[in-house]
N, CA, C and O atoms as a Tripos MOL2 file, in Angstrom:
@<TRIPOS>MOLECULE
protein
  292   291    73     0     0
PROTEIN
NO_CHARGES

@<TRIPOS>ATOM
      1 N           0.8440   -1.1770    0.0000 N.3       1 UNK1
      2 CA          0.0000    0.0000    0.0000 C.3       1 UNK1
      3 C           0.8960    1.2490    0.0000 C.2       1 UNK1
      4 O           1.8540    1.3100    0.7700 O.2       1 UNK1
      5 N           0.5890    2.2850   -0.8830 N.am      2 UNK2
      6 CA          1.7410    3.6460   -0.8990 C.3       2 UNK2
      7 C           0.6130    4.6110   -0.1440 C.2       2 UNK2
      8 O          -0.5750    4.8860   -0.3080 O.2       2 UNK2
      9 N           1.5830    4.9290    0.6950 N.am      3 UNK3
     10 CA          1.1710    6.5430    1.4230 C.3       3 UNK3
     11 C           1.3930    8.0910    0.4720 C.2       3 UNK3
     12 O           1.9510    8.3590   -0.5920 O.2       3 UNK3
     13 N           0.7990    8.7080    1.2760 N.am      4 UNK4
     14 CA          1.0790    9.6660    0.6280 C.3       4 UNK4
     15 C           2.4360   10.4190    0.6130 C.2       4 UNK4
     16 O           2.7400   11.4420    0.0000 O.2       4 UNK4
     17 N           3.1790    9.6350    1.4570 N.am      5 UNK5
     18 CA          4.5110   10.0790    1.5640 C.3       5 UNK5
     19 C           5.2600    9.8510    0.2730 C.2       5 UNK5
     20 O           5.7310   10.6340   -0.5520 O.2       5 UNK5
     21 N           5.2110    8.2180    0.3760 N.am      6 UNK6
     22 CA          5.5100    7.8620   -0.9140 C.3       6 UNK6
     23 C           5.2660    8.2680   -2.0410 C.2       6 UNK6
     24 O           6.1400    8.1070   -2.8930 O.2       6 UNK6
     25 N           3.8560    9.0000   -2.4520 N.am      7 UNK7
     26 CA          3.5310    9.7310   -3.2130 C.3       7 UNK7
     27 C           4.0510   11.2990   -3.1410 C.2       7 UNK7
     28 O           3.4240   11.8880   -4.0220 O.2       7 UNK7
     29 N           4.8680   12.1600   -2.5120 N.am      8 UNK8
     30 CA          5.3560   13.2870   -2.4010 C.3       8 UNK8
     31 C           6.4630   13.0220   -2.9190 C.2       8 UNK8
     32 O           6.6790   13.5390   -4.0150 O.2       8 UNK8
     33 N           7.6420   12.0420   -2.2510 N.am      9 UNK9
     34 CA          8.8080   11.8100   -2.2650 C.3       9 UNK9
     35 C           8.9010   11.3020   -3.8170 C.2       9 UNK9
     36 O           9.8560   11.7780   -4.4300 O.2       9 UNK9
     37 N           7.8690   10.2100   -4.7080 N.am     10 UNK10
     38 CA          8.1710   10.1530   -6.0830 C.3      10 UNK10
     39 C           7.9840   11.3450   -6.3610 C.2      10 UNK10
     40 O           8.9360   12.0990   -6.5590 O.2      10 UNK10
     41 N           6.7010   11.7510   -6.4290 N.am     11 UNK11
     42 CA          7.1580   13.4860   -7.8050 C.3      11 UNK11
     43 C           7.8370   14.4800   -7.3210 C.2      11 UNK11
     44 O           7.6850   15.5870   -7.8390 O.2      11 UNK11
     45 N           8.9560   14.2710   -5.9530 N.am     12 UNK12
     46 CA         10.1260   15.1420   -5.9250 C.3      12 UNK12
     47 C          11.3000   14.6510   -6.2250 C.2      12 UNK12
     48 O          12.2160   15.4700   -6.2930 O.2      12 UNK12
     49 N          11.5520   13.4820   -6.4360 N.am     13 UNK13
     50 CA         12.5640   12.6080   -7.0670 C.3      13 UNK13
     51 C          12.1330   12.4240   -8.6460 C.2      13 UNK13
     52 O          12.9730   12.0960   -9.4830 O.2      13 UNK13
     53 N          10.7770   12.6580   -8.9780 N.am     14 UNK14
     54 CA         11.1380   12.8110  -10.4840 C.3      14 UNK14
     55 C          11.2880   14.3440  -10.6690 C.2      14 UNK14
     56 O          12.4010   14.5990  -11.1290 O.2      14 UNK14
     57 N          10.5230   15.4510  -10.4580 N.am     15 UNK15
     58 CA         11.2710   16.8790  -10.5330 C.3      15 UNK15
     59 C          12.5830   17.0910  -10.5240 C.2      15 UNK15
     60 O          13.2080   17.6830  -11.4040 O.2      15 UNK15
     61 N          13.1230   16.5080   -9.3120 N.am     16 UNK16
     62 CA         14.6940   16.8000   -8.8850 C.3      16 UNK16
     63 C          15.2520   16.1510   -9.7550 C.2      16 UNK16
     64 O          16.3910   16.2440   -9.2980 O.2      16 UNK16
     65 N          15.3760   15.5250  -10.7080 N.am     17 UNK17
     66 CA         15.2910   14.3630  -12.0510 C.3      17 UNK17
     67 C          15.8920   15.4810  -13.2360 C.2      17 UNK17
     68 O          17.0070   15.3040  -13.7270 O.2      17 UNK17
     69 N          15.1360   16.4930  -13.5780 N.am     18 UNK18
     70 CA         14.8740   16.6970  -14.6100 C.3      18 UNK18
     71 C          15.8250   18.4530  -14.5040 C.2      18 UNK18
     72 O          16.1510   19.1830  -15.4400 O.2      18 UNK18
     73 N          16.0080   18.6220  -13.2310 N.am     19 UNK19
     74 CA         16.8860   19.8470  -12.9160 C.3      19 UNK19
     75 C          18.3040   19.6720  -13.6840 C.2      19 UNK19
     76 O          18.8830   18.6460  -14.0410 O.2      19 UNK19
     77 N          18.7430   21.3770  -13.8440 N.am     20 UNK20
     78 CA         20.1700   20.8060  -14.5790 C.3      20 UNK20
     79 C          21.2280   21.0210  -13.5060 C.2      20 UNK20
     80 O          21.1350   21.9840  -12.7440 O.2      20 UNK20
     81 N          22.3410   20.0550  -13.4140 N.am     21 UNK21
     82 CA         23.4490   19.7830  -12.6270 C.3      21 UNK21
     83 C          23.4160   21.5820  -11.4790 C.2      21 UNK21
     84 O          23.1930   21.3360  -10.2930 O.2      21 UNK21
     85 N          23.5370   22.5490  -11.6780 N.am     22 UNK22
     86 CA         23.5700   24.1700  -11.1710 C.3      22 UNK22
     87 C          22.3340   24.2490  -10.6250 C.2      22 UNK22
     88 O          22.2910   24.6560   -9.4640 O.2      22 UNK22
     89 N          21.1440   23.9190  -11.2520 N.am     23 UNK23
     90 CA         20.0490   23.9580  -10.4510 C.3      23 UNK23
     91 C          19.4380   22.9490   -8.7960 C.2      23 UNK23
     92 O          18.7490   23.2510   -7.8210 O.2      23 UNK23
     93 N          20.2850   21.5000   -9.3260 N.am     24 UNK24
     94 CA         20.5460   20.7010   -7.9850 C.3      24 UNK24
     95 C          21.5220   21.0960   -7.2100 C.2      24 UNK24
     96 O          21.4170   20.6530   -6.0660 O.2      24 UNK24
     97 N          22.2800   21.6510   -7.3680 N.am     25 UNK25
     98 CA         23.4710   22.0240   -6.7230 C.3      25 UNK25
     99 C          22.7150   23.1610   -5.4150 C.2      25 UNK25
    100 O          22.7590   23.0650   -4.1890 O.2      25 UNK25
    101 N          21.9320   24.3930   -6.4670 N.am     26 UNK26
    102 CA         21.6250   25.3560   -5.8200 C.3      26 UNK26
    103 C          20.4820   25.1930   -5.2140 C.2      26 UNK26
    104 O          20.2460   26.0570   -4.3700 O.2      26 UNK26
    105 N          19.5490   24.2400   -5.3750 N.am     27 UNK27
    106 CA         18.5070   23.3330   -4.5050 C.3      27 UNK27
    107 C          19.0560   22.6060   -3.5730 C.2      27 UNK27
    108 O          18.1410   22.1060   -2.9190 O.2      27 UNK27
    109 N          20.4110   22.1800   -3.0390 N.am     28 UNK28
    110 CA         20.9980   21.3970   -2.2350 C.3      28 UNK28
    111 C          21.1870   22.1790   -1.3010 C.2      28 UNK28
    112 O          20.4920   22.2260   -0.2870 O.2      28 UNK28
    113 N          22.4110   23.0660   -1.6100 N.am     29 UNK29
    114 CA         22.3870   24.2200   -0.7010 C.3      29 UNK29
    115 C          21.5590   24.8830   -0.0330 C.2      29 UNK29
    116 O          21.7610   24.9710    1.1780 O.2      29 UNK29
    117 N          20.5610   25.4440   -0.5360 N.am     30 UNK30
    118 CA         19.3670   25.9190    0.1370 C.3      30 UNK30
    119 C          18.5680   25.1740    1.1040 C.2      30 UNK30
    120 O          18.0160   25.7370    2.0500 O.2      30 UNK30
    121 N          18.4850   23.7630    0.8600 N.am     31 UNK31
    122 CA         17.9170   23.1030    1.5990 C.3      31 UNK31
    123 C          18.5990   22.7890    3.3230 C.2      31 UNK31
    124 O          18.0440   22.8400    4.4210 O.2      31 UNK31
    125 N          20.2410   22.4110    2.8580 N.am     32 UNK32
    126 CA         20.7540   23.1770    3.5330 C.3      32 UNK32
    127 C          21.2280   23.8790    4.8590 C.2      32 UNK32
    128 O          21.6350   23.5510    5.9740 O.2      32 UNK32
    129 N          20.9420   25.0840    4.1050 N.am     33 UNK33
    130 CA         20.6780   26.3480    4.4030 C.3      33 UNK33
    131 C          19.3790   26.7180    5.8070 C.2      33 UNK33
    132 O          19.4790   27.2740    6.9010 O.2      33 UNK33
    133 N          18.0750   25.9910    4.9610 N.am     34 UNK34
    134 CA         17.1490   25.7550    5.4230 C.3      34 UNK34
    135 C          17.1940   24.9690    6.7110 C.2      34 UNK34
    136 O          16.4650   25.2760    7.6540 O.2      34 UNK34
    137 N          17.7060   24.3580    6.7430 N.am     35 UNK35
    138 CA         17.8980   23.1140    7.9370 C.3      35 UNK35
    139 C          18.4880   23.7880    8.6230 C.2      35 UNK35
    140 O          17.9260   24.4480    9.4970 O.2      35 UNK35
    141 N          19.3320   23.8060    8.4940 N.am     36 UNK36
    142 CA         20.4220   24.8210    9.7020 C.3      36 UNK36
    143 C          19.2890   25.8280   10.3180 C.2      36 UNK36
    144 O          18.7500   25.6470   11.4100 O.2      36 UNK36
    145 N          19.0210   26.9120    9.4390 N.am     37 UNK37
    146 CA         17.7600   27.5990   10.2450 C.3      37 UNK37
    147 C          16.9190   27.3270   10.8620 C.2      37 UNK37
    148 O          16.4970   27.9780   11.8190 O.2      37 UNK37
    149 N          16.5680   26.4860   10.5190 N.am     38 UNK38
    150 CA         15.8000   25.7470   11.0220 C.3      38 UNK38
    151 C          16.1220   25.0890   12.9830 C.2      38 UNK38
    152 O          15.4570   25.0750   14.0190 O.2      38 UNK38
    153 N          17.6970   24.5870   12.5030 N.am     39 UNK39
    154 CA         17.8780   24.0500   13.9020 C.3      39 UNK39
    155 C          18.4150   25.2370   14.9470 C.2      39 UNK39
    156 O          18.4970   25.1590   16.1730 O.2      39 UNK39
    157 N          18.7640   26.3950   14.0540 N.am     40 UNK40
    158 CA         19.2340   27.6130   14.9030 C.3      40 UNK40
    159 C          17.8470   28.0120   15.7660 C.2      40 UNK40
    160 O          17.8500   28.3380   16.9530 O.2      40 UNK40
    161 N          16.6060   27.9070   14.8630 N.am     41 UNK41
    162 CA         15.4520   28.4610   15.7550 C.3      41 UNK41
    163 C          15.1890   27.8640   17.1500 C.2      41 UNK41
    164 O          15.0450   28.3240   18.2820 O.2      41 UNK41
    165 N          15.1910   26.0910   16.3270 N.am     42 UNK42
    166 CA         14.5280   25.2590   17.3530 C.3      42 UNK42
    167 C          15.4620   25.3420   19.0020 C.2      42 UNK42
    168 O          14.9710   25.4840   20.1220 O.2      42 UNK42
    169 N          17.0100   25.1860   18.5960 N.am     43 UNK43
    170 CA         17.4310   25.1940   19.2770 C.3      43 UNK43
    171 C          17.9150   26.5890   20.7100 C.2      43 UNK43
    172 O          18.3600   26.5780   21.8580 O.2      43 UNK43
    173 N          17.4910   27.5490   19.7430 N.am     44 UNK44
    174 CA         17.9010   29.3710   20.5610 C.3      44 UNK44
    175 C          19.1310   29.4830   20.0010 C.2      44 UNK44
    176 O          19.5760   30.5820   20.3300 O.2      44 UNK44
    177 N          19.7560   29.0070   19.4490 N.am     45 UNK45
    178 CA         21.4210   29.2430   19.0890 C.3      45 UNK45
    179 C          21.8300   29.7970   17.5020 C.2      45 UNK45
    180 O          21.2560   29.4890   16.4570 O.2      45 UNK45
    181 N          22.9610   30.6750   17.6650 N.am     46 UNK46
    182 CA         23.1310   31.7320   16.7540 C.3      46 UNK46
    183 C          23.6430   30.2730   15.4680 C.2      46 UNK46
    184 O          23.5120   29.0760   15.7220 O.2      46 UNK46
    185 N          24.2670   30.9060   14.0190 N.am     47 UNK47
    186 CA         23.8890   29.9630   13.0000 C.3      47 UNK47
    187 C          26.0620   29.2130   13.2690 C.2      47 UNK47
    188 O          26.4410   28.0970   12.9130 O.2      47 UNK47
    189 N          27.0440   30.4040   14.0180 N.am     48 UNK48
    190 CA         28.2080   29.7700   14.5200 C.3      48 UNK48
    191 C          28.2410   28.3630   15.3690 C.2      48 UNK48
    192 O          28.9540   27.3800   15.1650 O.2      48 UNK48
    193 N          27.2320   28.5770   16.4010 N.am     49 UNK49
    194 CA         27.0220   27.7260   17.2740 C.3      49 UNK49
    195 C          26.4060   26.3590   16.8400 C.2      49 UNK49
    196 O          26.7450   25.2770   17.3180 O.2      49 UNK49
    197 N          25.5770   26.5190   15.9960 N.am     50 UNK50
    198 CA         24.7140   25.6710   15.0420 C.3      50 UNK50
    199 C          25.9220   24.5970   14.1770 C.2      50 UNK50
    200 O          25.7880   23.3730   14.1900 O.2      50 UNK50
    201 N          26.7830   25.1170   13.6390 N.am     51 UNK51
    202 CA         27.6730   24.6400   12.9580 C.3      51 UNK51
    203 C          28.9340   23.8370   13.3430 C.2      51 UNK51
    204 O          29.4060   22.8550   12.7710 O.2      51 UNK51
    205 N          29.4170   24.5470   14.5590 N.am     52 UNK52
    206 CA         29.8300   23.6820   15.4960 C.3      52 UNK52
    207 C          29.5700   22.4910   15.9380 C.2      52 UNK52
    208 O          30.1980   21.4520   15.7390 O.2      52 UNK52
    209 N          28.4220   22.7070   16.6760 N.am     53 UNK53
    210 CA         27.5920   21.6100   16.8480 C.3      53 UNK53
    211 C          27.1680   20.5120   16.3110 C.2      53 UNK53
    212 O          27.3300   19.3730   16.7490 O.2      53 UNK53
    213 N          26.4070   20.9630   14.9870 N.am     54 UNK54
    214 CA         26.6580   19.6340   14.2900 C.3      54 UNK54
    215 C          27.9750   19.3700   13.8630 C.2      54 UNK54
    216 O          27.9100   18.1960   13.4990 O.2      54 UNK54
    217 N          29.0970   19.7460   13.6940 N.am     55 UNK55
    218 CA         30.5870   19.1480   13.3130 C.3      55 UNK55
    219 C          30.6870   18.6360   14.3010 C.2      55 UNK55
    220 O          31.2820   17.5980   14.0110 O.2      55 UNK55
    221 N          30.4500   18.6300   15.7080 N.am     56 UNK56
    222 CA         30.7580   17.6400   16.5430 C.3      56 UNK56
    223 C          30.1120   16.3600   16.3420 C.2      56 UNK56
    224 O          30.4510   15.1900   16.1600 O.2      56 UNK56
    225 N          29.2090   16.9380   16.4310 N.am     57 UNK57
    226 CA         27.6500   15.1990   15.9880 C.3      57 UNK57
    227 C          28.5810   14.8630   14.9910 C.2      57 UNK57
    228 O          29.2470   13.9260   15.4310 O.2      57 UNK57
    229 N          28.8880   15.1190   14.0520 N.am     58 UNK58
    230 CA         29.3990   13.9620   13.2090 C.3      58 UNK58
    231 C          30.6220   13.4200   13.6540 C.2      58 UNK58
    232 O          30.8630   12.2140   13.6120 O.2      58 UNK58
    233 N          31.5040   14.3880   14.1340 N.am     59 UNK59
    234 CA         32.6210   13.8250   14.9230 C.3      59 UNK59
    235 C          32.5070   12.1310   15.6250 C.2      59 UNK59
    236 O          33.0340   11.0280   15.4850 O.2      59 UNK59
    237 N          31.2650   12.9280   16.5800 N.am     60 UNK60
    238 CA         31.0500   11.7490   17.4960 C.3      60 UNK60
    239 C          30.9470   10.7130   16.7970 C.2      60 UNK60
    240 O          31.7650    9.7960   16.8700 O.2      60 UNK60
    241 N          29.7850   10.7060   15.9110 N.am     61 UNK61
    242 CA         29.3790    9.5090   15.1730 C.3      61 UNK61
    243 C          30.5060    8.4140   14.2440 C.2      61 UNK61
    244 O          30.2980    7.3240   13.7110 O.2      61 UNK61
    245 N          31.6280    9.1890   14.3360 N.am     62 UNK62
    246 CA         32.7110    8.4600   13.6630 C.3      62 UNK62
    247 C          32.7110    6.8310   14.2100 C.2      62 UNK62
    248 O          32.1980    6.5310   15.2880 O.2      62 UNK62
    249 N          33.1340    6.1770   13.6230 N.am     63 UNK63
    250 CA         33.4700    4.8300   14.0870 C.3      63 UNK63
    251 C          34.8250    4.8700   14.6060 C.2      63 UNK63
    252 O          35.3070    5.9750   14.3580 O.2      63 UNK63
    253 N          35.6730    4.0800   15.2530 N.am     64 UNK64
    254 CA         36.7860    4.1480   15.1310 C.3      64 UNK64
    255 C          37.9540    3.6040   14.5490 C.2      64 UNK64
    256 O          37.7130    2.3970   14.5290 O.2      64 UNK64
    257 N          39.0840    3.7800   14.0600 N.am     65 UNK65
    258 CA         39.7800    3.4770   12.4820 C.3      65 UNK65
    259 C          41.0090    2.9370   12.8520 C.2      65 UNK65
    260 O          41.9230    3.7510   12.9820 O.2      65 UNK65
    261 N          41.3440    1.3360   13.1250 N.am     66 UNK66
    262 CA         42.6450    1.2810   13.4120 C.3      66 UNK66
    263 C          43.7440    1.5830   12.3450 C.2      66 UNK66
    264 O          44.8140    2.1450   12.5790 O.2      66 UNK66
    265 N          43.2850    1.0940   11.0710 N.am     67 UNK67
    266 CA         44.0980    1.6920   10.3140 C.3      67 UNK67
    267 C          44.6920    3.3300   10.2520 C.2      67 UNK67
    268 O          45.8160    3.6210    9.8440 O.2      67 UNK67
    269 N          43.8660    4.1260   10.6570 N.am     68 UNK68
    270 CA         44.2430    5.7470   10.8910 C.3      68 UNK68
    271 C          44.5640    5.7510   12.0030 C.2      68 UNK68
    272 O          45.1070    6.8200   12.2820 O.2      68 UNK68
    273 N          44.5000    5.0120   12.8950 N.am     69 UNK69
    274 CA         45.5370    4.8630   14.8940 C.3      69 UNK69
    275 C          47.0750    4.3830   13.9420 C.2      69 UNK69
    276 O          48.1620    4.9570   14.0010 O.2      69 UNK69
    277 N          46.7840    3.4070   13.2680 N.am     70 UNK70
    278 CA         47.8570    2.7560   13.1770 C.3      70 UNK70
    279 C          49.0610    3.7170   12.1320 C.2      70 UNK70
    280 O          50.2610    3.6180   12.3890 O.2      70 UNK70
    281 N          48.6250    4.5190   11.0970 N.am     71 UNK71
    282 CA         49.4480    5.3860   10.0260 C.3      71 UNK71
    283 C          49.9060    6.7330   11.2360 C.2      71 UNK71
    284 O          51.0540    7.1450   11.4050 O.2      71 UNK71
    285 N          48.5990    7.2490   11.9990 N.am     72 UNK72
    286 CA         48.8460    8.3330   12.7350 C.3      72 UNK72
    287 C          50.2640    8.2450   13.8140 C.2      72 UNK72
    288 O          51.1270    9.0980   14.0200 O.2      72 UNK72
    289 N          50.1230    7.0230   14.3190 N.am     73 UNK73
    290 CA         51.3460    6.4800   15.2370 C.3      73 UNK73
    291 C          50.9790    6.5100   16.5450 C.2      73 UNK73
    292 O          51.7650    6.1370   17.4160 O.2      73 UNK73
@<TRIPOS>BOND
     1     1     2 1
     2     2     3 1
     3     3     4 2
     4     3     5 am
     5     5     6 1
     6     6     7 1
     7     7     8 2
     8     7     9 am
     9     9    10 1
    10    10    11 1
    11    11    12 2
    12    11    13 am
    13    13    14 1
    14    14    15 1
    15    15    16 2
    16    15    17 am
    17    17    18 1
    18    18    19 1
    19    19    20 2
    20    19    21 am
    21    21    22 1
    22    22    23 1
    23    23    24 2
    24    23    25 am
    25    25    26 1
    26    26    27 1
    27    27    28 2
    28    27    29 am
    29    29    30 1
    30    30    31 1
    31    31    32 2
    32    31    33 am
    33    33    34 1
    34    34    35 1
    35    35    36 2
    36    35    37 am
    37    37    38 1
    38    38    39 1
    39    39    40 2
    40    39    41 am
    41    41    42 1
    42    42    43 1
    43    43    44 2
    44    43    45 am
    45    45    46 1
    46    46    47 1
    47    47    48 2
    48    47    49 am
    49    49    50 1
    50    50    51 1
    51    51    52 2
    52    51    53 am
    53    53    54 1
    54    54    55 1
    55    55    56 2
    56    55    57 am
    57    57    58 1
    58    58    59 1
    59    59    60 2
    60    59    61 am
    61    61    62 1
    62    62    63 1
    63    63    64 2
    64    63    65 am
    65    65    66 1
    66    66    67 1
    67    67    68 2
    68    67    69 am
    69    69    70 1
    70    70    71 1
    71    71    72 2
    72    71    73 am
    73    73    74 1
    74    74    75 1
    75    75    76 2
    76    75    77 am
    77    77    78 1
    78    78    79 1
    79    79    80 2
    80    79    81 am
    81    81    82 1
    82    82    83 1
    83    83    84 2
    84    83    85 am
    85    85    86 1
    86    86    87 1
    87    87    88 2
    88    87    89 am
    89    89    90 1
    90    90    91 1
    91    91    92 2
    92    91    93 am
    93    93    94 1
    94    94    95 1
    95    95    96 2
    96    95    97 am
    97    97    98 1
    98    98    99 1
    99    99   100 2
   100    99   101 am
   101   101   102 1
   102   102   103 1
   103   103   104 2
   104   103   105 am
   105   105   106 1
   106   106   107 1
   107   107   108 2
   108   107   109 am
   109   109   110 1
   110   110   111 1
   111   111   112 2
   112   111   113 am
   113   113   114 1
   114   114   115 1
   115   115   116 2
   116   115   117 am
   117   117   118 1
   118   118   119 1
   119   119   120 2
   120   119   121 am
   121   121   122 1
   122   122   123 1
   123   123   124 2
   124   123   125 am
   125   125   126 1
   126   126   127 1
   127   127   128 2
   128   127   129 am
   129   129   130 1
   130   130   131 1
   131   131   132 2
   132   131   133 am
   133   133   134 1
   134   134   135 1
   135   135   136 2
   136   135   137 am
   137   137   138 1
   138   138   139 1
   139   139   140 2
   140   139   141 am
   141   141   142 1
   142   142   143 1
   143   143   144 2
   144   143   145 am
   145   145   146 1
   146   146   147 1
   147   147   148 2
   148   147   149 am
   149   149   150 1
   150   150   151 1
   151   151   152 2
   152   151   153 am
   153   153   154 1
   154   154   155 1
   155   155   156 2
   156   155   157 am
   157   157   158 1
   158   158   159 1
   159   159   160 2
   160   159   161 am
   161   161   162 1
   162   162   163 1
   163   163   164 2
   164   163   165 am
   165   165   166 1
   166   166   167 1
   167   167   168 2
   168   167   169 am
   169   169   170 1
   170   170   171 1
   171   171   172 2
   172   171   173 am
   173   173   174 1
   174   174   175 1
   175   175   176 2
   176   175   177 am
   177   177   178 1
   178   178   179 1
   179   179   180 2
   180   179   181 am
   181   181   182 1
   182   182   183 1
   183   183   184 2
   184   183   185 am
   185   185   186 1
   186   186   187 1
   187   187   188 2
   188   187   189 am
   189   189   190 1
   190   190   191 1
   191   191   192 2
   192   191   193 am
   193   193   194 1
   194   194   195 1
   195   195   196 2
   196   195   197 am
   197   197   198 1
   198   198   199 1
   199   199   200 2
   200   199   201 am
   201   201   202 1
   202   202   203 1
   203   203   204 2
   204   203   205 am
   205   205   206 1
   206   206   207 1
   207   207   208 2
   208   207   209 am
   209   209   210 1
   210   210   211 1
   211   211   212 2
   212   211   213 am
   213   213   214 1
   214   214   215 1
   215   215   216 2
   216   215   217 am
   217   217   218 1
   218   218   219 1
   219   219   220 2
   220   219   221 am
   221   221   222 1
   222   222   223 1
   223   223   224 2
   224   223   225 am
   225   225   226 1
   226   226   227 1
   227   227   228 2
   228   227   229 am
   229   229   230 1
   230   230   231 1
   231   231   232 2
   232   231   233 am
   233   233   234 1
   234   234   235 1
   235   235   236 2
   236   235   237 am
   237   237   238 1
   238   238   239 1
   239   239   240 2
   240   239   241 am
   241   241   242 1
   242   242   243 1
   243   243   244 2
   244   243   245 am
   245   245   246 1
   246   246   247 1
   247   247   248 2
   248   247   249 am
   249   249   250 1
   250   250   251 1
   251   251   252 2
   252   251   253 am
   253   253   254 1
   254   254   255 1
   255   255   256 2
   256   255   257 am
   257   257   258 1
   258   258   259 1
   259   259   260 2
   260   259   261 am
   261   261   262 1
   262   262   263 1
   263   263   264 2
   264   263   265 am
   265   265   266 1
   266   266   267 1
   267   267   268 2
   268   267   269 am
   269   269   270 1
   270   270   271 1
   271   271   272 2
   272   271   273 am
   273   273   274 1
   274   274   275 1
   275   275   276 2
   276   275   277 am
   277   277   278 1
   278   278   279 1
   279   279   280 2
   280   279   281 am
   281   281   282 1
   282   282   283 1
   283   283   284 2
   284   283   285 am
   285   285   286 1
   286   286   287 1
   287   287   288 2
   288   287   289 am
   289   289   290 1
   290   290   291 1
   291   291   292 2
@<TRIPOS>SUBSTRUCTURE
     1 UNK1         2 RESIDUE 1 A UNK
     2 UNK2         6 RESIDUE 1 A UNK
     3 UNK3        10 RESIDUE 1 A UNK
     4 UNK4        14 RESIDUE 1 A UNK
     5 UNK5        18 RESIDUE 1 A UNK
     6 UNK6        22 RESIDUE 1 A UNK
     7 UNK7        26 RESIDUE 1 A UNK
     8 UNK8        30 RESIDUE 1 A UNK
     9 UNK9        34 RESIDUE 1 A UNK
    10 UNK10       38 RESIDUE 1 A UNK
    11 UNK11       42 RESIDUE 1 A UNK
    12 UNK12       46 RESIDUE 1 A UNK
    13 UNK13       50 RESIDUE 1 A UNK
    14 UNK14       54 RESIDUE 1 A UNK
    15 UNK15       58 RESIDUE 1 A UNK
    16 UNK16       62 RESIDUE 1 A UNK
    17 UNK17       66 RESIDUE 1 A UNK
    18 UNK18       70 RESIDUE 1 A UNK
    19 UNK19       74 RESIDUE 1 A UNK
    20 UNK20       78 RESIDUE 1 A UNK
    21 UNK21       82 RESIDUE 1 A UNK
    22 UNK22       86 RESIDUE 1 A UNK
    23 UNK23       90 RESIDUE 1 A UNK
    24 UNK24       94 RESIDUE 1 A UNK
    25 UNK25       98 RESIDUE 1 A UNK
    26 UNK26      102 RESIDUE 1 A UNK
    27 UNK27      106 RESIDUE 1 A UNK
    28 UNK28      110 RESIDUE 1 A UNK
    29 UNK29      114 RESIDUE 1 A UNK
    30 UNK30      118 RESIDUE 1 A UNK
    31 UNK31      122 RESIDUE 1 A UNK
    32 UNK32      126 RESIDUE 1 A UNK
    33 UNK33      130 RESIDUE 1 A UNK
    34 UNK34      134 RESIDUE 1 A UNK
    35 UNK35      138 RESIDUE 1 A UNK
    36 UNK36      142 RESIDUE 1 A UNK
    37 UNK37      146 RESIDUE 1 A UNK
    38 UNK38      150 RESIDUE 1 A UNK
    39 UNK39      154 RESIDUE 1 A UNK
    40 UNK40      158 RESIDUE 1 A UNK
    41 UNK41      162 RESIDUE 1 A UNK
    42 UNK42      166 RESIDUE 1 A UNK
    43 UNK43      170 RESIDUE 1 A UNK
    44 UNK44      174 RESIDUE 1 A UNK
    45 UNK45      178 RESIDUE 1 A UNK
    46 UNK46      182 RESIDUE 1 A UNK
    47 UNK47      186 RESIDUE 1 A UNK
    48 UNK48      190 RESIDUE 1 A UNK
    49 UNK49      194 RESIDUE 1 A UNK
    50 UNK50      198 RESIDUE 1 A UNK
    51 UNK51      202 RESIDUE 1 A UNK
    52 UNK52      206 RESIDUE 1 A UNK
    53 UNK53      210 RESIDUE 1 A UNK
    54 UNK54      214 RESIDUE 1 A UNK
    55 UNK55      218 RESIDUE 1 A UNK
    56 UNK56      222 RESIDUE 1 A UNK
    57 UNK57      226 RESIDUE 1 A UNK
    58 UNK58      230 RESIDUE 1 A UNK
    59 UNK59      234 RESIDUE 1 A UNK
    60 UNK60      238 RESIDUE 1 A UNK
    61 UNK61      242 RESIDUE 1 A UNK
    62 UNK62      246 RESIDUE 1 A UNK
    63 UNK63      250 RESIDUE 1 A UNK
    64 UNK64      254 RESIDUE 1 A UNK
    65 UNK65      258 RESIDUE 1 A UNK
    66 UNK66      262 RESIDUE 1 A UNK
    67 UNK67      266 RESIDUE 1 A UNK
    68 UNK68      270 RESIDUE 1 A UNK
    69 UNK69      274 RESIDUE 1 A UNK
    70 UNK70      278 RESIDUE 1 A UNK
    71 UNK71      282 RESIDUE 1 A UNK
    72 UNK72      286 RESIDUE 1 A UNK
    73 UNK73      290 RESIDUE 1 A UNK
C-alpha cells in the first residue's frame, strides 16, 4: 500500500530528475541552508554555534579506524 509520503517523495525525485546539474546544486544548498535555520530556531542558538555543533555530531558519530591509529602512530 503507498502513502502519501511515498507519493510526495516520487514526484520530488522525479522533478529533482529533470533539474540541470547548477540547479541541484543550488537546490541542495538551500535546503541546507534551510535546515540549519531551522535548527538555529529550534534550538535558541546563533547559526556559529549551530555549525559547530553539528561538526561535533558527526565527529562523534565516527566509528573508530585502526588503520588511521595505526598510520597516525
Amino acid at each position: 500500500m503507498r502513502s502519501v509520503a511515498d507519493d510526495l517523495r516520487g514526484r520530488d525525485r522525479e522533478a529533482f530528475r529533470w533539474l540541470s546539474f547548477e540547479d541541484r546544486l543550488k537546490l541542495v544548498f538551500e535546503l541546507g541552508e534551510a535546515d540549519l535555520a531551522l535548527f538555529c530556531q529550534t534550538q535558541g542558538i546563533d547559526r556559529e554555534t549551530a555549525i559547530r555543533l553539528r561538526q561535533r555530531q558527526r565527529q562523534a558519530d565516527r566509528r573508530f579506524s585502526q588503520c588511521i591509529s595505526d598510520l597516525i602512530g
